[in-house]
N, C-alpha and C positions, 0 to 999 in steps of 0.2 A: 480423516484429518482431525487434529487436535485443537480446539480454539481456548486461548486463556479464556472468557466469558460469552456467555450464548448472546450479546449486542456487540460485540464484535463478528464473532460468526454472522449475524443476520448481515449489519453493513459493509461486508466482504463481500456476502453473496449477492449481494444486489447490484445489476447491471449497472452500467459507466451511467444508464442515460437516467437514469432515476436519483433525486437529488438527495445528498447526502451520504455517500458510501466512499468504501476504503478501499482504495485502491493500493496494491504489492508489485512495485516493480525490482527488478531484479538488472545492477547495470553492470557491463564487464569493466574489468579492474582498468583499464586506459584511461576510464570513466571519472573515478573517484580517487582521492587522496586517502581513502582509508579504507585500504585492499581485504579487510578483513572480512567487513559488514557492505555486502556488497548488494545487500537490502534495502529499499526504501520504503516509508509507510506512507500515506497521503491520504488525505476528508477532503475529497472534493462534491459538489456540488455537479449534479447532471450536466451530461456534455457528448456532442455528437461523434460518432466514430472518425468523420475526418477534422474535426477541433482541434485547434492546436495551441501552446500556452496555455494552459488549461488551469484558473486557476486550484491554486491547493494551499493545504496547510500542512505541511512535514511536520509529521511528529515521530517520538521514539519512542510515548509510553501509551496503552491499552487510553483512551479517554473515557472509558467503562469502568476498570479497576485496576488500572497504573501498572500493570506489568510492560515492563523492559522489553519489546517490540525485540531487538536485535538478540537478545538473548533464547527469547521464544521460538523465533520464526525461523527457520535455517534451510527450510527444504523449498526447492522449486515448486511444488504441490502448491503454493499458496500466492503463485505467483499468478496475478489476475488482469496484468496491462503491462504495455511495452513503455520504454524509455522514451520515444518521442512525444508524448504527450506532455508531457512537463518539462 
């Protein structure tokens, strides 16, 4: 897999429970009003496997070097949490 910058890759790879990582969820289209980008990107703050409301901060660009998150990201491969967390 391909990461826009090596501090994104690191906060990807880092488990839900250690704080500060970026979490990829992927929701189906019933889901969303914007059938396209059916990506989400989210910096959360460690948090246990049964947690729920979880908080986040959605974003859409790299918080490392501003690449365009939905433009970037397109493969299930980088999908790293489910939908019910948030």
């Amino acid at each position: 897999m391909e990461y826009c910058c090596e501090r994104f890759e690191m906060h990807h790879q880092f488990p839900r429970t250690h704080g500060l990582n970026i979490r990829v969820v992927k929701y189906s289209e019933k889901d969303l009003l914007d059938k396209k980008n059916l990506y989400r990107f989210y910096i959360t703050n460690g948090y246990g496997e049964n947690q729920k409301n979880v908080p986040n901060l959605n974003i859409a660009f790299c918080p490392f070097c501003g690449t365009r998150l939905f433009k970037y990201y397109k493969s299930d491969d980088y999908v790293n949490e489910t939908p019910g967390y948030f």
